[in-house]
GUZADO-593841 format. One record per residue (C-alpha): x, y, z. Coordinates in Angstrom, 2 decimals, padded with zeros to 5 digits. Example, Ala and Ser with C-alpha at 12.3 -4.5 7.8 and 13.67 -1.06 7.14 Angstrom:
2
        xx        yy        zz
    012.30   -004.50    007.80
    013.67   -001.06    007.14
//
This chain:
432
        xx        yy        zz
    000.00    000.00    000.00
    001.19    003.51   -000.97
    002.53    005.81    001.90
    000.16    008.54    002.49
    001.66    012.31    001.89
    002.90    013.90    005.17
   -000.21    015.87    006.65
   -000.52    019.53    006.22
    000.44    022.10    009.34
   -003.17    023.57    011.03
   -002.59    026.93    009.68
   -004.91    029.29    007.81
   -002.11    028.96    004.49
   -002.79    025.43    004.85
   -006.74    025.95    004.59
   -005.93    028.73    001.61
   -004.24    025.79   -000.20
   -006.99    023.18    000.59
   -009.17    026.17   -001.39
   -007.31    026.43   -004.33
   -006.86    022.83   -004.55
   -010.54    022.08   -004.35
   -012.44    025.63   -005.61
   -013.32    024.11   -009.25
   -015.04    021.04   -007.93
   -017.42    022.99   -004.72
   -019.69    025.56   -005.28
   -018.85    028.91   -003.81
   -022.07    028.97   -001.44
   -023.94    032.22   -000.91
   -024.23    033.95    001.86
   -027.47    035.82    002.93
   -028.57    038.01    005.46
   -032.23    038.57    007.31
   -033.28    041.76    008.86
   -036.04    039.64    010.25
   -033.82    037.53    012.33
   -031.58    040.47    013.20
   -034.43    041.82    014.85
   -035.28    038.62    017.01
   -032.16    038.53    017.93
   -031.36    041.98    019.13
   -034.53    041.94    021.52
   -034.82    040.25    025.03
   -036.02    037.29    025.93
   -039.15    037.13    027.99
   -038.61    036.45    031.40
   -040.75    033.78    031.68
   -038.62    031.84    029.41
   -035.50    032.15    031.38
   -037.90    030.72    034.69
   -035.68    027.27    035.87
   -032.20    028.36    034.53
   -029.17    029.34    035.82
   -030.50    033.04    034.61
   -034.35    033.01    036.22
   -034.86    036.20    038.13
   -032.21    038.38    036.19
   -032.46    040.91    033.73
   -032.99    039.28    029.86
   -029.57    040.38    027.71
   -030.14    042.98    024.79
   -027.50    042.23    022.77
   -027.20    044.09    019.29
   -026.82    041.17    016.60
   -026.50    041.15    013.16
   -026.52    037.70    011.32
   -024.41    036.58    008.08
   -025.67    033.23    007.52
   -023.11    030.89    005.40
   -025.60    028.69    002.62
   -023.69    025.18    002.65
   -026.97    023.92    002.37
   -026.59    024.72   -001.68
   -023.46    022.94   -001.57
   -023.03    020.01   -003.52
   -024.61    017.24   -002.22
   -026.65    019.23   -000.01
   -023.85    019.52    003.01
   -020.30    020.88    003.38
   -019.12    017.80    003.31
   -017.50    017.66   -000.06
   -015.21    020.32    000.44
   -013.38    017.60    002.93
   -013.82    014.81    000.41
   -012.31    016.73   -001.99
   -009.77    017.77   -000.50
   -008.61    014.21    001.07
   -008.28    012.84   -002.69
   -006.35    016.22   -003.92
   -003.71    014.93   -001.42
   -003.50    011.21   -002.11
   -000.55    010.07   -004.33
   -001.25    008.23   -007.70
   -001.07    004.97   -006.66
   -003.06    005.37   -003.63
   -006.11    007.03   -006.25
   -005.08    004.09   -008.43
   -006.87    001.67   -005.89
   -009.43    003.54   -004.77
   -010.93    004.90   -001.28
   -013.15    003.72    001.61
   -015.46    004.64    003.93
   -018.34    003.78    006.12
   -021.91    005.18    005.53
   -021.60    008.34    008.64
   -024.22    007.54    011.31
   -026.23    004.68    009.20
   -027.88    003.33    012.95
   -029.66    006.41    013.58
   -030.14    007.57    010.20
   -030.79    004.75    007.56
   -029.07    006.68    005.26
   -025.96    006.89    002.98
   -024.33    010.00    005.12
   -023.19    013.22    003.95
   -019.47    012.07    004.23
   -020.14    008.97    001.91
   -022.72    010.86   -000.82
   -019.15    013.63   -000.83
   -016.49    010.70   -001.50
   -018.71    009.04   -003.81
   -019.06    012.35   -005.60
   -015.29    012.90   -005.10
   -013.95    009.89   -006.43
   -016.24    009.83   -009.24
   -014.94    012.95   -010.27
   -011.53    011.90   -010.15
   -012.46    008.88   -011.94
   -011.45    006.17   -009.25
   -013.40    003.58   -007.53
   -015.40    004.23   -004.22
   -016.54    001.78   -001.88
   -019.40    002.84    000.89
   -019.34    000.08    003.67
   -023.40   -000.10    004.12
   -026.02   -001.78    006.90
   -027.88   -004.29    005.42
   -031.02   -003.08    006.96
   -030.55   -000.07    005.00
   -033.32    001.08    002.92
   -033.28    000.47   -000.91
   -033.67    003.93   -001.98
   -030.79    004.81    000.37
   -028.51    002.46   -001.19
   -029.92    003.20   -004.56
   -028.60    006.64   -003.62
   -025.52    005.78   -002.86
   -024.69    003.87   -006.06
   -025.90    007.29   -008.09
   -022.61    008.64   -007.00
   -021.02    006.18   -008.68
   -020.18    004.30   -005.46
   -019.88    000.27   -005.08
   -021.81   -000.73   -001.78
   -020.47   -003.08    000.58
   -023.22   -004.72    003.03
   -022.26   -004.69    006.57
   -023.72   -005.75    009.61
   -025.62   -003.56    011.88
   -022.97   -002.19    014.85
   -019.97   -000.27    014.64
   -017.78   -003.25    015.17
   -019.06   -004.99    011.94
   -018.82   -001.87    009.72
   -015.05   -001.43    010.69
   -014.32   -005.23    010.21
   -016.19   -004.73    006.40
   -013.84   -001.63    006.11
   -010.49   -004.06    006.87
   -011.42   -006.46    004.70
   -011.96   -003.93    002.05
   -008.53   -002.24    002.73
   -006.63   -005.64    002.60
   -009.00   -006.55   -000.75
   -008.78   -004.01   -002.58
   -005.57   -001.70   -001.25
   -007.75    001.10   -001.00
   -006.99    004.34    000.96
   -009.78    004.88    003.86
   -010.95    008.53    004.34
   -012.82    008.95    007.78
   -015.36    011.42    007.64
   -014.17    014.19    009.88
   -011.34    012.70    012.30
   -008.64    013.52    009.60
   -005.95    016.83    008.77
   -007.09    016.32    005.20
   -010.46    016.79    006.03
   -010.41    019.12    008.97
   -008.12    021.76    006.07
   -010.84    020.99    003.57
   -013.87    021.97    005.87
   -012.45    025.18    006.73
   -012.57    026.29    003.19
   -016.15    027.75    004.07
   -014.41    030.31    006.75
   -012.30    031.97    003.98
   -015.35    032.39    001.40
   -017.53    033.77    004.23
   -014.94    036.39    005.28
   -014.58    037.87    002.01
   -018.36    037.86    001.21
   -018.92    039.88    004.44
   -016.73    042.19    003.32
   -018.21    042.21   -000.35
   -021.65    042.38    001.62
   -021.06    045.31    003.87
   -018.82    047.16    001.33
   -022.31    047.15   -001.03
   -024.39    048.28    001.93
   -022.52    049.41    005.11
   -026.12    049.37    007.28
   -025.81    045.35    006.84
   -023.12    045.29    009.89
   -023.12    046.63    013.46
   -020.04    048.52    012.64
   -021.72    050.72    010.02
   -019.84    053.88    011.05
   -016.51    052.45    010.81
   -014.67    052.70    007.36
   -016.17    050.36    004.70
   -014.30    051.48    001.76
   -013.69    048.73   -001.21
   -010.97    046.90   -000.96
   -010.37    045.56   -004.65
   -012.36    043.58   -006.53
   -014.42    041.05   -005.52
   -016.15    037.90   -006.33
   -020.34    038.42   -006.63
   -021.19    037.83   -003.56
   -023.72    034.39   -003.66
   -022.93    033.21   -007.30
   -021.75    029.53   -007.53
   -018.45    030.63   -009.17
   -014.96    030.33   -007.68
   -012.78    033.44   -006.82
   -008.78    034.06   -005.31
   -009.25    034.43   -001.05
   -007.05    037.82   -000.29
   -006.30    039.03    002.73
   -008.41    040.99    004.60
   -008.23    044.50    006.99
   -009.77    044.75    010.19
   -011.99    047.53    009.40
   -016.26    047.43    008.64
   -017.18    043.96    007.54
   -014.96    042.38    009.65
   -017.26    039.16    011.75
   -016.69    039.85    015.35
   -017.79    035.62    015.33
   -018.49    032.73    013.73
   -020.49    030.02    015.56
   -020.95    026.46    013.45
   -022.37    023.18    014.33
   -020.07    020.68    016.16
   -020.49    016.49    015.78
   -017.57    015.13    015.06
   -015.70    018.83    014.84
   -013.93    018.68    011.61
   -015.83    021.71    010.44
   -014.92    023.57    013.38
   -011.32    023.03    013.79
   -010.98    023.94    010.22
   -013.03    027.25    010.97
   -010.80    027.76    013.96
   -007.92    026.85    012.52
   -008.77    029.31    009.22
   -010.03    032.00    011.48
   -007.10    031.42    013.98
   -005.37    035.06    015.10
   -007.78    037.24    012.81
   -009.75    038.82    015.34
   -012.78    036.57    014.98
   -014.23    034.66    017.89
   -015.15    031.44    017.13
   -017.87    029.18    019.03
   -019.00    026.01    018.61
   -022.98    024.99    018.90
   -024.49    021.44    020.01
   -027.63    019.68    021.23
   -027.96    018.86    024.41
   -030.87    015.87    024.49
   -029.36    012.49    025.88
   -025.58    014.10    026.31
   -025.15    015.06    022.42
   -022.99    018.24    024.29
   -020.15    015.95    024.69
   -017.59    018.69    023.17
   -019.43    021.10    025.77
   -019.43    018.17    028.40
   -015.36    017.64    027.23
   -014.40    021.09    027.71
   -015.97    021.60    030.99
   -013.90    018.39    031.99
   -010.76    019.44    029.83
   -011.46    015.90    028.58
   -012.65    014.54    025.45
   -015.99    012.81    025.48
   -015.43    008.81    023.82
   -019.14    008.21    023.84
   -022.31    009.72    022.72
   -025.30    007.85    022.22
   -028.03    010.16    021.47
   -031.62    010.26    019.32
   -031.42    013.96    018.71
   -033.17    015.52    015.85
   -029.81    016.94    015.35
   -028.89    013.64    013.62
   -026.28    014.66    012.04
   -024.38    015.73    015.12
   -025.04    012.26    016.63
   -021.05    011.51    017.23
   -018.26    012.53    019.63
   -015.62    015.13    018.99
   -012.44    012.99    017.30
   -009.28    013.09    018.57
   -007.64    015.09    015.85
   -010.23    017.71    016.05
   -010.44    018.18    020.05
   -007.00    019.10    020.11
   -007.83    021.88    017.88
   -011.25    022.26    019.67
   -009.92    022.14    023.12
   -007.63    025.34    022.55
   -008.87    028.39    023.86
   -007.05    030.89    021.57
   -009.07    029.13    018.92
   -012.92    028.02    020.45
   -014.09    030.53    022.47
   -016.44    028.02    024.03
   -019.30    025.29    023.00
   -022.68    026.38    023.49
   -025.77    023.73    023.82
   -029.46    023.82    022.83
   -032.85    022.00    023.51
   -034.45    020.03    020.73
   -037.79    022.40    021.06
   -034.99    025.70    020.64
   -033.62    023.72    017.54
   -037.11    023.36    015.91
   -037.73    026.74    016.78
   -034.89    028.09    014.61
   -035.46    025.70    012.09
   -038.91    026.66    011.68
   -037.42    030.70    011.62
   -035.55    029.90    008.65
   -037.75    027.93    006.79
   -040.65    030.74    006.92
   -038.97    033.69    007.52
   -036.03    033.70    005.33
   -037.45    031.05    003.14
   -034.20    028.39    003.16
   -034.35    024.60    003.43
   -032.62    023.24    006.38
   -032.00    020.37    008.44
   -031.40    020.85    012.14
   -028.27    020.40    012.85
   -027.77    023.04    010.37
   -029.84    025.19    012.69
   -028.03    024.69    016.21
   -026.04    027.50    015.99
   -028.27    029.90    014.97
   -030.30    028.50    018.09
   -027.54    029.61    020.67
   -027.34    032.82    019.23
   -031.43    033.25    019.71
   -031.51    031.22    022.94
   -029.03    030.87    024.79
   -029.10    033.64    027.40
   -025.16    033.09    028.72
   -024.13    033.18    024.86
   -026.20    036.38    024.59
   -025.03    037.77    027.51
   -021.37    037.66    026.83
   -022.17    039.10    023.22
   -024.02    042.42    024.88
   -021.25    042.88    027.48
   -017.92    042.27    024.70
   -020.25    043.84    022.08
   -021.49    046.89    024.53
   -023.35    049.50    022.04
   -022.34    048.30    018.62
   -022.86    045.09    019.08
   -021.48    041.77    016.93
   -022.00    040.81    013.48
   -022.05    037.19    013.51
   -021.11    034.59    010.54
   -023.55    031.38    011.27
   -022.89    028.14    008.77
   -025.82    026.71    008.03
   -024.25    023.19    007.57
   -026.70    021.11    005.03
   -030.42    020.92    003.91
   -030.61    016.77    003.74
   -033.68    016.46    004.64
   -037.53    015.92    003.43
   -040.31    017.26    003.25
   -041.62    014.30    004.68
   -039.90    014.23    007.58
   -040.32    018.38    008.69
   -043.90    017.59    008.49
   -042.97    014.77    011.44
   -040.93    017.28    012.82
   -044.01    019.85    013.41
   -046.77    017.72    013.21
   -044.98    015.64    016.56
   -044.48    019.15    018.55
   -041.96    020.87    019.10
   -042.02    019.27    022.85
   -041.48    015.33    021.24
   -040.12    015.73    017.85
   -038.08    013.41    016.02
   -036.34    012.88    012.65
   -035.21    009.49    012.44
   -035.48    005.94    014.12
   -032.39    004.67    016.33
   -031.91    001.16    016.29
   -034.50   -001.33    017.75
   -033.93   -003.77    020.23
   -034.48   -007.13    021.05
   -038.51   -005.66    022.83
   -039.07   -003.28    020.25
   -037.22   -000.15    022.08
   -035.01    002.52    020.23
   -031.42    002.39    021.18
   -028.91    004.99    020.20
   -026.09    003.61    019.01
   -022.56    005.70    019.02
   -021.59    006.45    015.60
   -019.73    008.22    013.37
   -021.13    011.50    011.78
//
């Protein structure tokens, strides 16, 4: 088997090569804003809500926000998942692409589906022209695997657990020679992902330098600054270096599962001025990076049936060392299922955007959350924060919102978890 390249350093040159390595193959996602939502969240919270938290009895926060919201719901695929995929295979050596890659379908128990991560290396590899093999439950459904083979992909049935998906894996590896590319636990990966941080820095600055009243810092100078890519087309354009000056995020708060989209935001971001936070459910212990930090110890474990399905995995090892570093995450912030919905259903009606809710989480801690608002009024004081939110991926149905809603926002649910031996759901730990 073919050495693998040494791995890239965790700098933000790094992630600008990752970009220019993968910008013909990704679209370049648009990013939108919503004086709707900027409203909600620059007003207090009701008092009533904050009645049984840490915060009942105090004052609501008034922070000033003003939201950029990053579309990687119109990525390919339907998730930002590709931009690690592609990136993985733009590092492999010849002989490694000769034989082809591997990986498991991402969170199969709790999903039944083919996984964001395995629909982006299919998509990958058949781009490249090389052979992909998905390692699959056999109690998947047929449309899923039909799905799955549209990529171009060769399915490989697998038992049920984790154990027998990673012995399928082996035997493909020893079979077949080919390279395996985990779905987030991996410096390829982790570069790739935090593609989306450089794109959405310069369209904030293309945004604000079009109409200043778009940020908090409106009076500050928002001169051009060269020319720029339109902002929200699907075309590619060069990343350049940006001045602090009026356009400039104050944050950037993503969703964090497995964290290989946020440690390669942090690591883009890192020692540019902008905070950046991490956002997670919290039903059944999905907060393990929250749960991690707290303990300066990463969470192994997560075994969750949160609507947030794809978040449904623990922080990897690679990424918590990136996560776990204050001068790059701030801090992880958690939110209830019924908060999730909420800001789901906000972005659905009000700004009109498919979504599935883990996309959703962060822009739920920004709403919600009364400690994240409360640090943003006191370190934003007057002005206030503009804040850069990834929407992650819209792979969803319309079938299952209409679960979603039609459940309650009190007892909703997306997908099944696995069913034991008397009919019960378990939550198996997976990989998202």
């Amino acid at each position: 088997m073919a050495e693998s390249p040494p791995s890239l350093p965790f700098t933000r040159s790094s992630v600008e090569a990752a970009h220019k390595a993968i910008k013909n193959h990704i679209h370049y996602t648009p990013v939108i804003t919503s004086q709707t939502l900027n409203d909600l969240a620059s007003r207090p919270q009701s008092q009533e809500v904050l009645i049984g938290t840490p915060f009942e009895g105090q004052k609501p926060a008034w922070p000033k926000i003003h939201f950029f919201f990053k579309c990687e719901n119109y990525q390919r695929i339907g998730a930002f998942k590709v931009r690690g995929a592609f990136h993985a295979l733009s590092r492999l050596r010849k002989e490694q692409l000769s034989k082809g890659v591997v990986t498991h379908s991402s969170g199969e128990i709790l999903l039944k589906d083919p996984g964001n991560h395995a629909q982006a290396l299919a998509l990958a590899a058949r781009t490249h022209g090389i052979k992909a093999y998905i390692v699959m439950p056999t109690i998947s459904t047929p449309s899923k695997i039909a799905a799955t083979k549209g990529y171009g992909a060769e399915v490989v049935f697998s038992g049920s657990t984790s154990q027998e998906r990673e012995a399928v894996v082996e035997d493909v590896i020893r079979r077949t020679g080919a390279t395996l590319i985990p779905p987030y636990d991996h410096p390829d990966i982790i570069l790739g992902q935090g593609t989306m941080a450089l794109e959405l820095e310069r369209q904030v600055r293309e945004l604000v330098d079009e109409d200043a009243l778009l940020s908090v810092h409106r009076n500050q100078d928002n001169s051009p600054n060269g020319k720029h890519v339109t902002n929200g087309s699907m075309k590619t354009g060069f990343i350049t270096p940006l001045k602090p000056r009026s356009g400039h995020l104050d944050a950037v708060i993503a969703p964090l599962g497995g964290g290989g989209m946020l440690a390669g935001i942090a690591t883009a971001l890192f020692a540019t001025g902008t905070r950046v936070f991490g956002a997670e459910p919290s039903f059944e212990g999905a907060d393990d990076g929250r749960r991690g930090l707290a303990a300066n110890q990463r969470v192994t474990t997560v075994k969750t049936l949160t609507i947030a399905d794809g978040l449904r995995t623990p922080v990897g090892k690679i990424n918590w060392t990136v996560i776990n570093d204050k001068s790059k995450v701030k801090s992880v912030y958690a939110v209830t299922e019924e908060q999730i919905l909420s800001a789901m259903r906000l972005v659905i009606e009000r700004m009109k955007v498919l979504v599935e809710p883990s996309a959703v989480v962060g822009l739920a801690v920004c709403l919600y959350d009364e400690g994240f608002r409360k640090m943003v009024e006191e370190k934003g004081g007057g002005e206030g924060w503009d804040i850069g939110v990834v929407l992650s991926g819209g792979n969803t149905t319309l079938e299952a919102i209409s679960r979603m809603f039609a459940t309650g926002e009190k007892n909703a649910e997306r997908a099944e978890g696995k069913i034991g031996q008397n009919g019960e759901r378990i939550a198996e730990n997976v990989a998202g």
